[in-house]
C-alpha positions as a printed NumPy array, in Angstrom:
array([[  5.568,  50.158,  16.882],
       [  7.344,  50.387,  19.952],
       [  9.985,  47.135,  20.434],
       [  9.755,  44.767,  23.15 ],
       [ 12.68 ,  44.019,  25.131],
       [ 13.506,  40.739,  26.922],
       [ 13.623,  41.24 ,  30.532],
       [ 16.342,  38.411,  31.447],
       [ 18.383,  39.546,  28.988],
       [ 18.453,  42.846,  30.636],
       [ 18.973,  42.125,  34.052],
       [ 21.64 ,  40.104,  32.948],
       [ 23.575,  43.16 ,  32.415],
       [ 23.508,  44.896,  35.436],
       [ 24.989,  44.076,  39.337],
       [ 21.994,  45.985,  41.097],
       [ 18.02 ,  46.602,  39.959],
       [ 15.625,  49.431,  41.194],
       [ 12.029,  48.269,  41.17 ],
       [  9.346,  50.066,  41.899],
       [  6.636,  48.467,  43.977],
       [  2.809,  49.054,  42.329],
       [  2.322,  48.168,  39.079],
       [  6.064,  46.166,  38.938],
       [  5.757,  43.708,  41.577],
       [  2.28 ,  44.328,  42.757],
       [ -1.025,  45.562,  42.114],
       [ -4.535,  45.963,  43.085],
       [ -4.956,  42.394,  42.441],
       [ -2.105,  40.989,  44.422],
       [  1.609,  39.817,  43.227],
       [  1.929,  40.403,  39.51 ],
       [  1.635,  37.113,  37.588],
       [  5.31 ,  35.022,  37.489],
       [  7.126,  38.252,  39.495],
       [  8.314,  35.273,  42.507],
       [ 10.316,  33.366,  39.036],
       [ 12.225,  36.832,  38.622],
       [ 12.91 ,  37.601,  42.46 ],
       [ 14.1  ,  33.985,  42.363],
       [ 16.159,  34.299,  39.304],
       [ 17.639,  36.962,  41.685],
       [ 18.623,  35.019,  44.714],
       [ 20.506,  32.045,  42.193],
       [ 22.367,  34.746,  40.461],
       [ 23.142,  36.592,  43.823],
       [ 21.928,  39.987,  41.883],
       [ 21.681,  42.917,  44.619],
       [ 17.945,  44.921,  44.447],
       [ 16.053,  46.945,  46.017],
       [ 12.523,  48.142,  46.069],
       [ 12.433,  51.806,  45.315],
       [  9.167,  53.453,  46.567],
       [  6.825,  56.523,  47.006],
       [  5.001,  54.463,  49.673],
       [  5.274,  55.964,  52.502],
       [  2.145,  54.609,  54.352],
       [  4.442,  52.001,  55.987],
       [  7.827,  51.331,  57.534],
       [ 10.329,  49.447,  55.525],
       [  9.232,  46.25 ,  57.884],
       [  5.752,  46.402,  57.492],
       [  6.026,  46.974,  53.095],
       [  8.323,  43.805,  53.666],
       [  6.066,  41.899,  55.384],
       [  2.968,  42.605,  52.929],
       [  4.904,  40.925,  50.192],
       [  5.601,  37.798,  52.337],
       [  2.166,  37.549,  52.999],
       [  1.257,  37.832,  49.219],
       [  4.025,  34.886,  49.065],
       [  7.283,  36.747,  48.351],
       [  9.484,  36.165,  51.105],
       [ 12.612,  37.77 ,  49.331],
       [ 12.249,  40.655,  50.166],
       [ 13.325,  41.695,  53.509],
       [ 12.919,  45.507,  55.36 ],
       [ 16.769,  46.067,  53.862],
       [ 15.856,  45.722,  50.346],
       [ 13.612,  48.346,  50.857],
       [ 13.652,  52.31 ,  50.021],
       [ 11.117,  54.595,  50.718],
       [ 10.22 ,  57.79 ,  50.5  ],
       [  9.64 ,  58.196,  53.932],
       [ 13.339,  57.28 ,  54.999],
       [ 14.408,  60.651,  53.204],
       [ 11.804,  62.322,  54.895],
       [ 13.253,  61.251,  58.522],
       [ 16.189,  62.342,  57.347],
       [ 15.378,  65.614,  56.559],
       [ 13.818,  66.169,  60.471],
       [ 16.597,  64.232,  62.021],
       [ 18.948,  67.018,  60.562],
       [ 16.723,  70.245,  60.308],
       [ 14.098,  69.786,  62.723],
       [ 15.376,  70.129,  66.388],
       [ 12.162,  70.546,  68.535],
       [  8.583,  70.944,  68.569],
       [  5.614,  69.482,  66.98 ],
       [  5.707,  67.98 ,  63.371],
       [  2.24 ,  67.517,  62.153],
       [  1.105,  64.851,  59.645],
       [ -1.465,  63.847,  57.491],
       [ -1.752,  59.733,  56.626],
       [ -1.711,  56.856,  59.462],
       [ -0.33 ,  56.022,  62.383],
       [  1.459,  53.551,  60.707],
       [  2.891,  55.674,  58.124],
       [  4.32 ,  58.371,  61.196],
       [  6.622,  56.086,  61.934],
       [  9.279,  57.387,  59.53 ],
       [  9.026,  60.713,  61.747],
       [  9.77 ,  58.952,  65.312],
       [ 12.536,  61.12 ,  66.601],
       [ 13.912,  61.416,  70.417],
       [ 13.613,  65.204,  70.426],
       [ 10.419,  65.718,  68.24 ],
       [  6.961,  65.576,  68.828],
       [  4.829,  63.418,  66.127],
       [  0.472,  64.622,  66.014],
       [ -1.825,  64.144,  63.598],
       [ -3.167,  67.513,  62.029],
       [ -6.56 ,  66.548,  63.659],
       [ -4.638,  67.358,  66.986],
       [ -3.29 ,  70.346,  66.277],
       [ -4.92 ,  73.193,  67.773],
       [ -4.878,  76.705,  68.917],
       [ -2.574,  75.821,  72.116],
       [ -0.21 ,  73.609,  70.421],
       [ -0.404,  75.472,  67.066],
       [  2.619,  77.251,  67.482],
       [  4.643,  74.833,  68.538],
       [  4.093,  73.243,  64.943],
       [  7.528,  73.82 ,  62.928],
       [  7.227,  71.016,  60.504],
       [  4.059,  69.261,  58.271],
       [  4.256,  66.287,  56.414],
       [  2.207,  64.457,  53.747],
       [  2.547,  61.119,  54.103],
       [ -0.647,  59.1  ,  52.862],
       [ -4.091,  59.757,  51.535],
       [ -5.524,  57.201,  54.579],
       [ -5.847,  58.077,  58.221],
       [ -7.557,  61.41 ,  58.248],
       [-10.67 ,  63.367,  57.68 ],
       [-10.058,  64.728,  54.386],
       [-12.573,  67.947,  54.56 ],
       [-11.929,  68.842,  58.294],
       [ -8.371,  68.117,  58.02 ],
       [ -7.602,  69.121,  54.921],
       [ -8.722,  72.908,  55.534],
       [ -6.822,  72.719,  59.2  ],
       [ -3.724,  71.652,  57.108],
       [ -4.583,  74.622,  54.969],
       [ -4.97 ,  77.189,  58.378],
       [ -1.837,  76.374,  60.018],
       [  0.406,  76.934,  56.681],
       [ -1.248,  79.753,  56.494],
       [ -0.421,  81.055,  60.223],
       [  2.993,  78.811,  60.31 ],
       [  6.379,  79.717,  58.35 ],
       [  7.506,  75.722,  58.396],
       [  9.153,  73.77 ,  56.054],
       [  6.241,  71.089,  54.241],
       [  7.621,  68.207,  53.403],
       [  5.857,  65.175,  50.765],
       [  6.757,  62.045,  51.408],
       [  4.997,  60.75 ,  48.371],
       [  4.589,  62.419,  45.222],
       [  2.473,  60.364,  43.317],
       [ -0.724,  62.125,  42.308],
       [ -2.937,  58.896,  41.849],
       [ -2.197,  55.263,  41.957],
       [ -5.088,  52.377,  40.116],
       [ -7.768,  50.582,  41.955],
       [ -8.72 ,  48.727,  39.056],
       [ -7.918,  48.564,  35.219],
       [ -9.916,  51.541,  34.727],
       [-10.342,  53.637,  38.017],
       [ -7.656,  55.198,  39.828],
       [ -7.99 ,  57.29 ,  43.304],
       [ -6.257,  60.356,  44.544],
       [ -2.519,  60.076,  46.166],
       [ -1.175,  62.205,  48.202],
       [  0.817,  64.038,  46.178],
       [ -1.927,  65.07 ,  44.276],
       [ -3.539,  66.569,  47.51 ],
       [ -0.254,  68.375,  48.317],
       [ -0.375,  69.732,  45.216],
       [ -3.648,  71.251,  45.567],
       [ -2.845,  72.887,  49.007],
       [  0.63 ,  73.831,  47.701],
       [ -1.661,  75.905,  45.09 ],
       [ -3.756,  77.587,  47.693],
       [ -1.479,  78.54 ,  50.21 ],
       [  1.279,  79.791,  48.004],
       [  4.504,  77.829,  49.222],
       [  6.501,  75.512,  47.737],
       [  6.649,  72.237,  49.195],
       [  9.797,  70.015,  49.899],
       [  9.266,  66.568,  47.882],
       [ 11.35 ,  63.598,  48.488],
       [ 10.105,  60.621,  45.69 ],
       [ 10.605,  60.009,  42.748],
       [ 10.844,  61.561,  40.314],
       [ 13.466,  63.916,  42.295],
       [ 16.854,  62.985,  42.249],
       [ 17.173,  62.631,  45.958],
       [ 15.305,  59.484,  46.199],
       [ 17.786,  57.714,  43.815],
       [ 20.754,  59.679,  45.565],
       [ 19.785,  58.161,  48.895],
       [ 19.97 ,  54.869,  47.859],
       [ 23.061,  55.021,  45.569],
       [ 24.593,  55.974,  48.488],
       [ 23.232,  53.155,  50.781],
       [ 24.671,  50.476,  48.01 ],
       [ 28.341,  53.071,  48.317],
       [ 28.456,  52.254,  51.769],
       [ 30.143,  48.762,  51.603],
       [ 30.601,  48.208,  47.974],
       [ 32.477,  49.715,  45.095],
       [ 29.298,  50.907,  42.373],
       [ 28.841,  53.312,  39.508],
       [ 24.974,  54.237,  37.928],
       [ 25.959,  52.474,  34.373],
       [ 25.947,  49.307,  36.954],
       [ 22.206,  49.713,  38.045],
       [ 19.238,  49.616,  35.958],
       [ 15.972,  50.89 ,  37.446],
       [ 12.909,  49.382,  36.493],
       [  9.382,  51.18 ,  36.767],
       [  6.01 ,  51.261,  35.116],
       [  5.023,  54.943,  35.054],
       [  6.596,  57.484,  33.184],
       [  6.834,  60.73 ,  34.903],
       [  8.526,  59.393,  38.228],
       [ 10.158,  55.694,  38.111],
       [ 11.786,  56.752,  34.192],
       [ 12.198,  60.234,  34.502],
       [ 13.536,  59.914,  37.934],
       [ 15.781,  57.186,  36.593],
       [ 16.988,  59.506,  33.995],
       [ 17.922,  62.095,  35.143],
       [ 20.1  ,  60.534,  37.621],
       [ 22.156,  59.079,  34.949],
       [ 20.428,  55.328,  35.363],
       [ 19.408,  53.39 ,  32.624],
       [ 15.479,  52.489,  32.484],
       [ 13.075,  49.665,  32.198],
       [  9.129,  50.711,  30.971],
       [  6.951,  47.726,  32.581],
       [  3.7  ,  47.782,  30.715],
       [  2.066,  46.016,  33.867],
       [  0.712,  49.233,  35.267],
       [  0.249,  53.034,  34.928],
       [  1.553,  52.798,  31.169],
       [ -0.619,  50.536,  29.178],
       [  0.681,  49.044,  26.315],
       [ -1.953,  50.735,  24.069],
       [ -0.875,  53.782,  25.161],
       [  3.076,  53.355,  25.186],
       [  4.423,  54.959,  22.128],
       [  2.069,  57.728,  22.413],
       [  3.169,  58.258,  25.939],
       [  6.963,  58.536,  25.178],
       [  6.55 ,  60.667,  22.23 ],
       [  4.319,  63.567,  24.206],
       [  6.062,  63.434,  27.021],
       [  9.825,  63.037,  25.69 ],
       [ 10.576,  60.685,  28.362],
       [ 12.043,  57.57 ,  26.768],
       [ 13.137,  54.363,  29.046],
       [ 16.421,  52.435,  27.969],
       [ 14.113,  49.404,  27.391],
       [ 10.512,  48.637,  27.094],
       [  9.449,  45.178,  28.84 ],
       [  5.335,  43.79 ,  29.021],
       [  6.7  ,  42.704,  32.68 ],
       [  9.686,  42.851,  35.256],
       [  9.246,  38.476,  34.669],
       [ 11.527,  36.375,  33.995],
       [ 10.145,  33.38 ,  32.33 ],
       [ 10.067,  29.591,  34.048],
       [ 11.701,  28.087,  31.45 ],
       [ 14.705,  30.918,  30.522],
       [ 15.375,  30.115,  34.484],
       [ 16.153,  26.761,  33.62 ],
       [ 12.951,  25.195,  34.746]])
């Protein structure tokens, strides 16, 4: 039997928590039930946090401003990290001119706006403009025509030597306690597959993600990694990311990892969190309430 940790208890220990977003604050039902106690709990103590994120499919304001209107109002555009700010990154420093091609909305292109760059939708790519293409990017699983697009995104890596970058490397994400649908990062996957090149990928589980905003926090305040706990609720990316950059790790079971299937998980896979928590909530009345 795996043991259940207390969740105040362990934020208590730390100066700064990673969260990840679905299936630790939110999910496909809304807020999760008594998260606005712990993001409360927060505030009084003055602990610093940020949500850490494969989401790409928005800018930090517009993730921000979907948990205010689910009733959150902590969280503000700078207690965000995404994905998509390592992506814009990337193109600010390697990407000087041209096109850079995208599949996912126009709301998720936003994190490759750039003075000297030109942002299109695959579905606008053609055979004038084609080779003025020198960078693709993945960025959500909405906004596109996913046979007609898909096999353009195929045709130009195939006719374009350009550095492919995803911006979200989840492979699936839940609609519902028992269905799940297909991320991006499981359709990068699949086209990585067919047209033989390896693909640049920014979220977790890679260490860049967590690099990019330890660095952030090390820009106006003394911090070291045995200071920060991050806290996710799927394996192979929030803990294993966490890991392996030296964090220690909260399992939620309030999403991908069900607690049915928790011991068996961590024993398969070898991944094993710091703690194990039912949910990133801390409780009315060990707030004082």
């Amino acid at each position: 039997m795996i043991h259940i940790d207390n969740f105040k208890s362990i934020i208590d220990r730390y100066e700064v928590i990673f969260f990840d977003s679905f299936g630790v604050v939110k999910n496909y039902k809304g807020l999760v039930a008594g998260i606005e106690s712990t993001f409360n709990y927060l505030e009084k103590q003055k602990k610093e946090f940020y949500i850490v994120t494969n989401d790409a499919s928005r800018s930090p304001e517009q993730l921000a401003n979907g948990f205010k209107n689910m009733g959150l109002k902590t969280i503000s555009a700078n207690h965000i990290v995404s994905s998509g700010m390592l992506t814009k990154e990337y193109l600010d420093l390697k990407v000087n001119n041209g096109i850079v091609a995208y599949l996912g909305t126009e709301n998720s292109a936003h994190y490759l706006e750039s003075a000297s760059l030109l942002t299109l939708p695959v579905s606008k790519i053609d055979n004038n403009n084609i080779d003025k293409v020198n960078a693709l990017v993945f960025l959500d699983d909405e906004g596109f025509n996913w046979f007609e697009d898909l096999n353009k995104t195929v045709n130009i890596l195939r006719k374009r030597t350009i550095p492919v970058i995803v911006a979200n490397t989840d492979y699936a994400y839940p609609l519902s306690v028992n269905d799940v649908s297909i991320s991006i990062g499981g359709i990068a996957s699949m086209i990585e597959g067919i047209v033989g090149k390896e693909f640049i990928r920014f979220g977790k589980p890679d260490s860049q993600m967590f690099m990019f905003a330890y660095d952030l926090i090390r820009e106006y305040r003394t911090i070291n990694k045995k200071q920060i706990v991050m806290v996710g609720d799927t394996l192979h990316t929030d803990i294993l990311g966490g890991n392996k950059f030296g964090l220690d790790t909260v399992l939620v079971l309030s999403g991908n990892t069900l607690t049915v299937d928790a011991e068996t998980s961590i024993k398969t896979t070898g991944i094993v969190p710091t703690y194990i928590c039912e949910k990133a909530v801390v409780e009315l009345d060990e707030f004082g309430f």
